[in-house]
Backbone bond lengths (Angstrom), bond angles and torsions (degrees), N, CA, C in turn:
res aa  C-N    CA-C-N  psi(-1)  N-CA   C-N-CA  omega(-1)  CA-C   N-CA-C  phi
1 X - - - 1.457 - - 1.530 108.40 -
2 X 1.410 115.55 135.35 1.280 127.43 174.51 1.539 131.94 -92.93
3 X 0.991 147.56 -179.42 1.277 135.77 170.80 1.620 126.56 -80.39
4 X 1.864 101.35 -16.95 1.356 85.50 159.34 1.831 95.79 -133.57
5 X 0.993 127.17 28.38 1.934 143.37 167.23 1.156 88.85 47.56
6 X 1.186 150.87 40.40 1.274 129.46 92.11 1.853 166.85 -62.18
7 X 1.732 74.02 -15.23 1.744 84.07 170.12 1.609 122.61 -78.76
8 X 1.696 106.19 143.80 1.664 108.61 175.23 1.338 93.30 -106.45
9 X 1.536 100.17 132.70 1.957 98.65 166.72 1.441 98.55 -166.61
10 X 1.660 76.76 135.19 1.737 105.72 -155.35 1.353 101.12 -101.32
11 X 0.884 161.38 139.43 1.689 145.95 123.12 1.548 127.68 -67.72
12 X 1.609 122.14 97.37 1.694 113.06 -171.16 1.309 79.76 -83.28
13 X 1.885 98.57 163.48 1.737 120.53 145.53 1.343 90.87 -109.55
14 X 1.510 113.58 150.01 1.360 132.90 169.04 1.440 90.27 -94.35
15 X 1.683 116.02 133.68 1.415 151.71 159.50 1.613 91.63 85.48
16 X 1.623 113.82 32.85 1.588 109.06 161.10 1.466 102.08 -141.09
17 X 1.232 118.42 -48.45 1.344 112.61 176.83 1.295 125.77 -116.14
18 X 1.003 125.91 27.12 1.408 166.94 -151.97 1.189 131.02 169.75
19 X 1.729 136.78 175.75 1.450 125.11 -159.74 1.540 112.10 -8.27
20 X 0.914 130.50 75.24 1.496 133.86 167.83 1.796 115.06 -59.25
21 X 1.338 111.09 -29.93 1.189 86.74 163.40 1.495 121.71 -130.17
22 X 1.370 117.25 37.71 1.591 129.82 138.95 1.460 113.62 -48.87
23 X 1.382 104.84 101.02 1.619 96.57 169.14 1.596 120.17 -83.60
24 X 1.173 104.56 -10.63 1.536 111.00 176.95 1.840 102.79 -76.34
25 X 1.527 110.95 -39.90 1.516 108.18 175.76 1.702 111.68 -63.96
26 X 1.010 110.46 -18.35 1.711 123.34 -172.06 1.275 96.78 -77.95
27 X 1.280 124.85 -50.62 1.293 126.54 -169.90 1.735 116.05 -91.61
28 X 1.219 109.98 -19.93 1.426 107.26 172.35 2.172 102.12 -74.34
29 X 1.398 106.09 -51.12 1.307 123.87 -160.73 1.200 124.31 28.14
30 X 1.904 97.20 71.82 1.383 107.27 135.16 1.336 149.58 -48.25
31 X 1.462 115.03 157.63 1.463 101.58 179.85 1.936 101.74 -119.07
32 X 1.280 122.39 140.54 1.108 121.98 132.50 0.980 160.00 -130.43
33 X 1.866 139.40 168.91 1.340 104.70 -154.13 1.212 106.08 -118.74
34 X 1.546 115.51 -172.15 1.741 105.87 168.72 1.597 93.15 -157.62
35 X 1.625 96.04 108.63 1.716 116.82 -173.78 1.627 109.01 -105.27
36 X 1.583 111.87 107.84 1.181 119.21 -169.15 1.327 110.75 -118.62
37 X 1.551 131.06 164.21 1.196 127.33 144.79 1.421 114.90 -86.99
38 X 1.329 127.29 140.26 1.397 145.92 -143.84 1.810 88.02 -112.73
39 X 1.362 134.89 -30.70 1.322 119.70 170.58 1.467 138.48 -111.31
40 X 1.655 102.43 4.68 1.403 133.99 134.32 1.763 138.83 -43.33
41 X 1.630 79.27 -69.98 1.184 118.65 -169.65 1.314 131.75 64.79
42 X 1.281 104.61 55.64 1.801 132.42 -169.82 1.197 82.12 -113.98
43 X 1.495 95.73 163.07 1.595 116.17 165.02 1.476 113.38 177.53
44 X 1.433 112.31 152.29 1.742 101.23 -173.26 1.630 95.19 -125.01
45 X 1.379 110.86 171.89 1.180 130.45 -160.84 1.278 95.18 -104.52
46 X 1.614 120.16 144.78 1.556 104.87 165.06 1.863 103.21 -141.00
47 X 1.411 101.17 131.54 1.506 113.74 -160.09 1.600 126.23 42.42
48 X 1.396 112.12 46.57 1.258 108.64 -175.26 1.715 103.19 -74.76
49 X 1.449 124.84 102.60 1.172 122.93 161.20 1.569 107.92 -114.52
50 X 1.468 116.05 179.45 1.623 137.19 162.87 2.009 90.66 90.56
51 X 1.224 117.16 -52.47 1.415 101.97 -179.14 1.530 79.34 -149.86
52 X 1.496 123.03 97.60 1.176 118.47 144.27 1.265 141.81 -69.59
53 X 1.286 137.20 -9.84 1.065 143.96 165.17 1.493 114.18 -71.20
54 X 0.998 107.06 -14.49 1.554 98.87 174.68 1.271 104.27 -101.85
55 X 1.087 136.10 -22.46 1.400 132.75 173.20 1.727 106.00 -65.72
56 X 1.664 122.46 -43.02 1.016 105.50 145.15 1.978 147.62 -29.15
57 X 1.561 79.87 -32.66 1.489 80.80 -158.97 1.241 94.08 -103.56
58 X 1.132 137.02 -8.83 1.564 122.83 153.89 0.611 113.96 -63.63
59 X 1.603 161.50 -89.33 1.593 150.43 139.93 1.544 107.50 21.89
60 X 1.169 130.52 -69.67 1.839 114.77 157.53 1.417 138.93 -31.42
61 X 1.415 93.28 -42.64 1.509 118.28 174.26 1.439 126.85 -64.84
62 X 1.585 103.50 -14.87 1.394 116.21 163.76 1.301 120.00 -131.13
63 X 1.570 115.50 28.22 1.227 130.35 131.97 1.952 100.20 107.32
64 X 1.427 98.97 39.32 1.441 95.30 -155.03 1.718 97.24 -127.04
65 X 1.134 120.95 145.67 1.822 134.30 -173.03 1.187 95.58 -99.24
66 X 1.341 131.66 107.68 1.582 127.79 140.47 1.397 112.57 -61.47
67 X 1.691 86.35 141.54 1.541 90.39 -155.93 2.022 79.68 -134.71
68 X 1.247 113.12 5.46 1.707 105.98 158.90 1.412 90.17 172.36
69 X 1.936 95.01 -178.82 1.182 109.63 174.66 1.364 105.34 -110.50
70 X 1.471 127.14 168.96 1.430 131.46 155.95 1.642 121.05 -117.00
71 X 0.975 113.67 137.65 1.542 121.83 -177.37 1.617 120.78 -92.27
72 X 1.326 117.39 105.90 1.337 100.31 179.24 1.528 118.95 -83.41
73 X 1.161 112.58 -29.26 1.596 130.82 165.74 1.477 117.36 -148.18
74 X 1.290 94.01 179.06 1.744 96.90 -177.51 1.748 103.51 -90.01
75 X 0.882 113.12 -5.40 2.096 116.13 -179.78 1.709 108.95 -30.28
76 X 1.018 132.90 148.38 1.294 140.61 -173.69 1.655 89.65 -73.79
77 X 0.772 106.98 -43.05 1.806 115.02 -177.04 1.781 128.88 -74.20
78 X 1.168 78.06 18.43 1.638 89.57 -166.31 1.581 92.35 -136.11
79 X 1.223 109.99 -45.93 1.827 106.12 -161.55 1.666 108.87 -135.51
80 X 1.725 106.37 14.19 1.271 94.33 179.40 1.893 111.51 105.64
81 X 1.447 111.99 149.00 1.096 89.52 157.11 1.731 97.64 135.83
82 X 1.248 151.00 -140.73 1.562 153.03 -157.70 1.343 92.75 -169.76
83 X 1.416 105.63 124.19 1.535 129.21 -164.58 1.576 108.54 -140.08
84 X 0.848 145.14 86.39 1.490 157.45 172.98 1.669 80.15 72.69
85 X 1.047 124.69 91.90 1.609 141.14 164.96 1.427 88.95 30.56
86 X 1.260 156.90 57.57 1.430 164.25 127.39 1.469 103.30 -84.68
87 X 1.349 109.50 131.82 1.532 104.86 167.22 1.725 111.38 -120.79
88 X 1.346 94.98 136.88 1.787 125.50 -164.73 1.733 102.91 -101.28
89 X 1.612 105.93 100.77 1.312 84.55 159.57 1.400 113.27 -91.82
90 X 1.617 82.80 161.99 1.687 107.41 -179.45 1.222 143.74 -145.97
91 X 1.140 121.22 -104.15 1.533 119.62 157.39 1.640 147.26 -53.95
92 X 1.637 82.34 -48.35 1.311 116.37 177.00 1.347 104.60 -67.07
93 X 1.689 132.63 -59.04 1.558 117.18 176.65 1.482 93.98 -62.32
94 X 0.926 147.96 -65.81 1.526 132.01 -172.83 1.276 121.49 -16.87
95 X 1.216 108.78 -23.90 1.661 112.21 -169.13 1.255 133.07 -109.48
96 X 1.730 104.16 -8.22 1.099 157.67 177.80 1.804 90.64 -55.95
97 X 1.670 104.46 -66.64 1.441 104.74 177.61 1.084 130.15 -113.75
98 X 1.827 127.67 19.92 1.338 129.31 165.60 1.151 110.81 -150.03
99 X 1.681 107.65 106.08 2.073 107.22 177.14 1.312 109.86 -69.68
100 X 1.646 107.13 81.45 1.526 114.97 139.37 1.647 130.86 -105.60
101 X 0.491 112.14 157.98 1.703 133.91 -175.63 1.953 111.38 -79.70
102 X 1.521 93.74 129.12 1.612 101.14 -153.88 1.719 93.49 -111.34
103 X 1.681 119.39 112.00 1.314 128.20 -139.16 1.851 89.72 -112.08
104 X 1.585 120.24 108.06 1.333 131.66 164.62 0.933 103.76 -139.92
105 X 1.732 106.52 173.11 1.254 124.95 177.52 1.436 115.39 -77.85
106 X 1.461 126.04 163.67 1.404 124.05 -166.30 1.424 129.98 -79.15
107 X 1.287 90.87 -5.57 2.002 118.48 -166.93 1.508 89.05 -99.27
108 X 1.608 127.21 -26.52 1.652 101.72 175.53 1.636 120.06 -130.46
109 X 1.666 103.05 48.04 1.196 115.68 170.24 1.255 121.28 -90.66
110 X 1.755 117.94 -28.46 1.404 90.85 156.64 1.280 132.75 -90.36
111 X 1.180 105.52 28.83 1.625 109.64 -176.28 1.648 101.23 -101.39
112 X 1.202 92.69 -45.79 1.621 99.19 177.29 1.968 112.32 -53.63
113 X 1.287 105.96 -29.19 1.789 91.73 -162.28 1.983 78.08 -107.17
114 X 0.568 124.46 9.35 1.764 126.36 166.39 1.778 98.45 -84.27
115 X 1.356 113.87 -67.86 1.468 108.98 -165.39 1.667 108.86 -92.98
116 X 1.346 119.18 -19.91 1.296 108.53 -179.47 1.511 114.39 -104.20
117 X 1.563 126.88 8.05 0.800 140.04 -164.81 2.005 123.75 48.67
118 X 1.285 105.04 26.26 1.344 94.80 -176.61 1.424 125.82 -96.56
119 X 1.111 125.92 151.25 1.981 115.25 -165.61 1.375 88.60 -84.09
120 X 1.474 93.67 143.63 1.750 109.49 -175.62 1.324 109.12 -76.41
121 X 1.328 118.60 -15.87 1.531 100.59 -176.85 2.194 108.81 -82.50
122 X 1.574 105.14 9.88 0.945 105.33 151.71 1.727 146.98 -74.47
123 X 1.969 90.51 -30.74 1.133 111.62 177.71 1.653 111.14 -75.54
124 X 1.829 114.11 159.20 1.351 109.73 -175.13 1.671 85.15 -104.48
125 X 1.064 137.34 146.92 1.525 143.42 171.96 1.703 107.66 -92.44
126 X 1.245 120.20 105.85 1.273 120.74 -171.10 1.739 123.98 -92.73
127 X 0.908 157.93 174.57 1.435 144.85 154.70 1.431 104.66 -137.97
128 X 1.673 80.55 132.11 1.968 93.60 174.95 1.255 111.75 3.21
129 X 1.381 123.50 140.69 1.240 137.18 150.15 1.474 123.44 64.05
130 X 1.974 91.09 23.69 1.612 99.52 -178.33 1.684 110.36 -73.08
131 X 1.133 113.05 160.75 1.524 108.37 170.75 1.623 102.78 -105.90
132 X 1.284 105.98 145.18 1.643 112.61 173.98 1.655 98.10 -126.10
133 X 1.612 97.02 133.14 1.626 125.50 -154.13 1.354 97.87 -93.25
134 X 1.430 147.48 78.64 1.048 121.36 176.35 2.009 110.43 -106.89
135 X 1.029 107.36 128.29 1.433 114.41 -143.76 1.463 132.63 26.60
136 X 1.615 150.68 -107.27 0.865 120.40 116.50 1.639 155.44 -28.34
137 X 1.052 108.46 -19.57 1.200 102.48 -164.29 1.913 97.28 -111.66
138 X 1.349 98.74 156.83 1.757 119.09 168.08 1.344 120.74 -107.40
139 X 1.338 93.66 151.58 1.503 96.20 -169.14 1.746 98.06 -136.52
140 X 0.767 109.58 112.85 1.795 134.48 -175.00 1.618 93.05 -71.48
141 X 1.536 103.23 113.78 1.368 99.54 162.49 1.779 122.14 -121.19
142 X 1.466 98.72 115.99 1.179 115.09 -148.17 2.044 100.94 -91.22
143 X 0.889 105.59 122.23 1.642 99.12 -173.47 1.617 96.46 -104.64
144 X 1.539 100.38 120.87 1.502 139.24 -176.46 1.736 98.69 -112.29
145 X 1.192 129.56 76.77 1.516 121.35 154.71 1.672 108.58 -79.96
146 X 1.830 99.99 157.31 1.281 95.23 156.34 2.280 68.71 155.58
147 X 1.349 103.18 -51.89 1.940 109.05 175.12 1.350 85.33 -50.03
148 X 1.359 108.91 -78.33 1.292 125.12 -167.50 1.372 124.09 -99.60
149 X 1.547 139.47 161.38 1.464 119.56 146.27 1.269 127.25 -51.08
150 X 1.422 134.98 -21.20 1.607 159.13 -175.51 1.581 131.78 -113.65
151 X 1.535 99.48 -7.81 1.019 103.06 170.81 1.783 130.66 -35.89
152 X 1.320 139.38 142.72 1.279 130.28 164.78 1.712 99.95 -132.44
153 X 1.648 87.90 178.27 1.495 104.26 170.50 1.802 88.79 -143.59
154 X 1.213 106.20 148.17 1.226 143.79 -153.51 1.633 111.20 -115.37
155 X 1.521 121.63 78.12 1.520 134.11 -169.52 1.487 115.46 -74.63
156 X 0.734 143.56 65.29 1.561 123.35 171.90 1.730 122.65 -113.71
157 X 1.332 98.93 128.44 1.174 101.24 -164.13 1.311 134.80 65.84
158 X 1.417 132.08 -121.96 1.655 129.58 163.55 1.519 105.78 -90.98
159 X 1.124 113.98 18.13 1.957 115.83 -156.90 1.179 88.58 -120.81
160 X 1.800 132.28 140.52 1.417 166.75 164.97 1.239 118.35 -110.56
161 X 1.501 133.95 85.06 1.419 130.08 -179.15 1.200 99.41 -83.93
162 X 1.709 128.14 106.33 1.629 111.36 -175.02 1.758 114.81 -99.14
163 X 1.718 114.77 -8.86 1.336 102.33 164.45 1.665 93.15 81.06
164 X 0.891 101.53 -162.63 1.704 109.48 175.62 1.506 138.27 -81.73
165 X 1.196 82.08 10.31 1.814 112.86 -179.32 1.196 111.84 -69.84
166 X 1.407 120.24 -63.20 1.092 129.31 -165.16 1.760 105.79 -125.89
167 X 1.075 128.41 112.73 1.556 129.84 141.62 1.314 134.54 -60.45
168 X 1.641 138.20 171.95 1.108 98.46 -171.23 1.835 86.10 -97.88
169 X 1.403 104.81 1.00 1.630 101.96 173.05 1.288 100.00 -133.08
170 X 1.642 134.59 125.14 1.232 140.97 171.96 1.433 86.80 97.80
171 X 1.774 92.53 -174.73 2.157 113.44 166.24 1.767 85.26 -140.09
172 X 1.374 77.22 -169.60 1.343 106.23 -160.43 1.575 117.35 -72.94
173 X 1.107 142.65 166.59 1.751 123.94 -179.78 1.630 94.69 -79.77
174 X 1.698 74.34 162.09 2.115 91.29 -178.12 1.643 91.07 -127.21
175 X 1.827 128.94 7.50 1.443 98.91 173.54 1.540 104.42 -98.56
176 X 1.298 117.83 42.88 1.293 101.30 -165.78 1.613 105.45 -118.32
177 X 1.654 129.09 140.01 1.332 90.92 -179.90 1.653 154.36 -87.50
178 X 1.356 94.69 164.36 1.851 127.10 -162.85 1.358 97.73 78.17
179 X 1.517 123.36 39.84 1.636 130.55 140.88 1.557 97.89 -71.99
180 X 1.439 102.92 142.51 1.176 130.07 142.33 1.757 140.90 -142.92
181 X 1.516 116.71 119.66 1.498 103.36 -132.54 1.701 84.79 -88.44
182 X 1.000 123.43 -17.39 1.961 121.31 163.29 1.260 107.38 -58.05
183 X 1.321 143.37 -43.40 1.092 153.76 -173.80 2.031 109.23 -71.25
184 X 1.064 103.65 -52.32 1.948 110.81 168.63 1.825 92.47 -76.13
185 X 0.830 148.21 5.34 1.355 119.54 -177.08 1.237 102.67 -120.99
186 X 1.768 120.37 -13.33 1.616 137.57 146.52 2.043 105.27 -41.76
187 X 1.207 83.01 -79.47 1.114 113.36 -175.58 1.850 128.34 -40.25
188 X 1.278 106.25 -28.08 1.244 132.93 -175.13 1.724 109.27 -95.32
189 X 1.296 87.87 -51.03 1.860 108.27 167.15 1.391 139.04 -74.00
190 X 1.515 101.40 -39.34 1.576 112.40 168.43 1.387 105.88 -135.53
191 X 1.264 145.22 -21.45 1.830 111.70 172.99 1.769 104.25 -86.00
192 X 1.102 111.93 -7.49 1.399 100.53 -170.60 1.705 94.88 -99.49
193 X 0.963 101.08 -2.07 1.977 95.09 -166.94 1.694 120.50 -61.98
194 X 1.326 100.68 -43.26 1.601 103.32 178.23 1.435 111.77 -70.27
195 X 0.888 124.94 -8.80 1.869 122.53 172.79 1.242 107.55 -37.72
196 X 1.568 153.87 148.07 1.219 159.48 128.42 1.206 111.09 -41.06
197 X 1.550 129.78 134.62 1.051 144.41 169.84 1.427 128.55 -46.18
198 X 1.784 90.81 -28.55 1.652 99.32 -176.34 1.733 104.08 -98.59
199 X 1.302 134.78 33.24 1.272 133.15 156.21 1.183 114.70 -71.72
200 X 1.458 131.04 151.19 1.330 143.36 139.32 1.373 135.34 -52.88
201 X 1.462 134.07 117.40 1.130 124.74 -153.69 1.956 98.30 -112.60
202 X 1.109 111.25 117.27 1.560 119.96 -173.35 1.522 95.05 -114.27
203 X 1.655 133.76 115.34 1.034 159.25 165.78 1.573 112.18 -60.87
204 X 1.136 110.06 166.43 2.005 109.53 173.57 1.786 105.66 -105.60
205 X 1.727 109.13 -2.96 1.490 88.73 167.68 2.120 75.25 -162.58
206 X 1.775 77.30 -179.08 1.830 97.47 -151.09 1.681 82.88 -102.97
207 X 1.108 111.09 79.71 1.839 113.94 165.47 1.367 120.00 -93.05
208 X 1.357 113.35 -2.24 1.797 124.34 -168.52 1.149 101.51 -120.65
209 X 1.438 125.88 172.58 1.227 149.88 -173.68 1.633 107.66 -59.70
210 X 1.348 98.54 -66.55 1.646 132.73 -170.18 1.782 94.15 -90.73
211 X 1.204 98.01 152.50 1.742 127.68 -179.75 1.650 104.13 -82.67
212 X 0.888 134.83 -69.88 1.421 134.52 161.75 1.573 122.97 -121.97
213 X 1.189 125.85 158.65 1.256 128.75 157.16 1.922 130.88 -146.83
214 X 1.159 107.81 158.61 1.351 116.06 -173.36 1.380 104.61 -31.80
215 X 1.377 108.30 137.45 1.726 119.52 -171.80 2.386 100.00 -79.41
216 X 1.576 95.96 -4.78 1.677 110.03 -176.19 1.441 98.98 -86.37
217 X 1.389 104.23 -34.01 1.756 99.71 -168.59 1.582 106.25 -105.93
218 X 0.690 125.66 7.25 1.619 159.09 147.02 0.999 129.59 -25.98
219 X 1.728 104.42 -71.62 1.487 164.74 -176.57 1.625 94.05 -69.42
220 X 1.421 103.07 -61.21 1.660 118.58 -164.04 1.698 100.76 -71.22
221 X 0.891 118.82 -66.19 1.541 119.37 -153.32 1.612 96.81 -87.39
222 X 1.651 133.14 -33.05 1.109 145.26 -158.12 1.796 98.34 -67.68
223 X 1.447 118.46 113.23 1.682 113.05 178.76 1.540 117.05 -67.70
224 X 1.651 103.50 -28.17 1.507 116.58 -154.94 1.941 104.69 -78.58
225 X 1.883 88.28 -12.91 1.625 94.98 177.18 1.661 102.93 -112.00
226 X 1.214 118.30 42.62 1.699 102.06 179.77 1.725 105.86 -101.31
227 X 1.160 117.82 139.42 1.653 107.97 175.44 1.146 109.34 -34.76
228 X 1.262 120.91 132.76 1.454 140.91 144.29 1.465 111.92 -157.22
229 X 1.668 113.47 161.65 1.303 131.10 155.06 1.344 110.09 -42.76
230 X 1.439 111.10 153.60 1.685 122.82 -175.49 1.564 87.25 -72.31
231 X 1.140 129.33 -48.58 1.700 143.03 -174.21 1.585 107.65 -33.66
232 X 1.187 106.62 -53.90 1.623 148.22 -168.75 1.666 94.70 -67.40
233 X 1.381 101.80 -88.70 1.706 108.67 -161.96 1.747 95.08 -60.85
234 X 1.520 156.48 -36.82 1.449 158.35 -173.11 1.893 96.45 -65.42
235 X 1.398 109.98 -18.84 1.559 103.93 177.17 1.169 118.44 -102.56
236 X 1.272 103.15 -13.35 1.681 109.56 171.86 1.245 111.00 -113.93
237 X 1.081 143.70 -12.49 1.294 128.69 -178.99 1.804 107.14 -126.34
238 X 1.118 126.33 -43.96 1.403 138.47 -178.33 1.824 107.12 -36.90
């Protein structure tokens, strides 16, 4: 039960509940999600790569219309794409068989149709703090650079999809490129700060014990969020 019992939210593992026998998805183990309204019956996809169509089709399976995708970054592993000469499907076959609309921020659309190969006039170009309407319900899209230039995290309700932003131990790398580790230590410190303690924190892959946890205990045990100077956290973590 949700706070207003309408939200659907799924958590996939890639090479568990999906591509099951991708061993490269087994070994990356991503997560993706599929956040619906339950009295609509809309719902959007978020980073369904390695076998997207089945991530589709779970979302069917509980009786629900994707009606788009969402992008948390441009990563081959998130949206598709050629990753140390491995090729990731993703988005792009997704689209192949359903004209929906692929929902990021505007700072990582050309990164997205560069690595995932998708034509931008597919993508929706979002800006900070857009809301995305999926039936009743909104979905706050919160742009977290510092992984990426485009990075987001994905608010709805008591639920935090942070993508590679946030772990529920560590963040995401900043040497990688359009990392910037000034930019995650913004981001970590002040766009993520007003969150409530009592949110749910949903990661972009399963590196912890537990599937999600409180964005309070998070806070507590999480090193990459303990006070420090930008000076401070760029020497230890950058």
């Amino acid at each position: 039960m949700t706070p207003s019992n309408r939200l659907y939210f799924r958590q996939l593992l890639a090479g568990r509940d999906f591509a099951s026998s991708d061993a490269g998805a087994r070994g990356m183990a991503n997560y993706a999600y599929v956040i619906g309204d339950v009295v609509s019956g809309e719902a959007v996809v978020v980073d369904p790569a390695y076998r997207p169509t089945e991530v589709v089709a779970c979302a069917q399976e509980d009786g629900l219309r994707v009606v788009g995708v969402v992008a948390t970054h441009y990563h081959p592993d998130h949206v598709g794409g050629t990753l140390a000469g491995w090729s990731i499907s993703g988005v792009a076959d997704l689209l192949t068989d359903w004209d929906i609309p692929v929902h990021a921020q505007s700072s990582e659309v050309g990164w997205i149709v560069e690595s995932a190969g998708v034509d931008a006039d597919a993508i929706v170009a979002h800006a900070p703090g857009d809301v995305l309407e999926v039936g009743e319900l909104g979905i706050t899209l919160i742009h977290a650079p510092g992984h990426t230039p485009g990075s987001q995290c994905l608010l709805v309700e008591d639920r935090l999809v942070t993508g590679d932003v946030l772990f529920l131990q560590g963040c995401g790398r900043t040497d990688l490129p359009g990392s910037d580790p000034t930019e995650m230590y913004r981001t970590l410190t002040e766009r993520l700060a007003g969150i409530p303690g009592d949110t749910w924190v949903y990661a972009g892959h399963a590196y912890d014990p537990v599937a999600s946890d409180t964005l309070e205990h998070v806070r507590a045990s999480n090193a990459v969020l303990a006070p420090m100077s930008a000076q401070q956290w760029r020497a230890a973590f950058a």
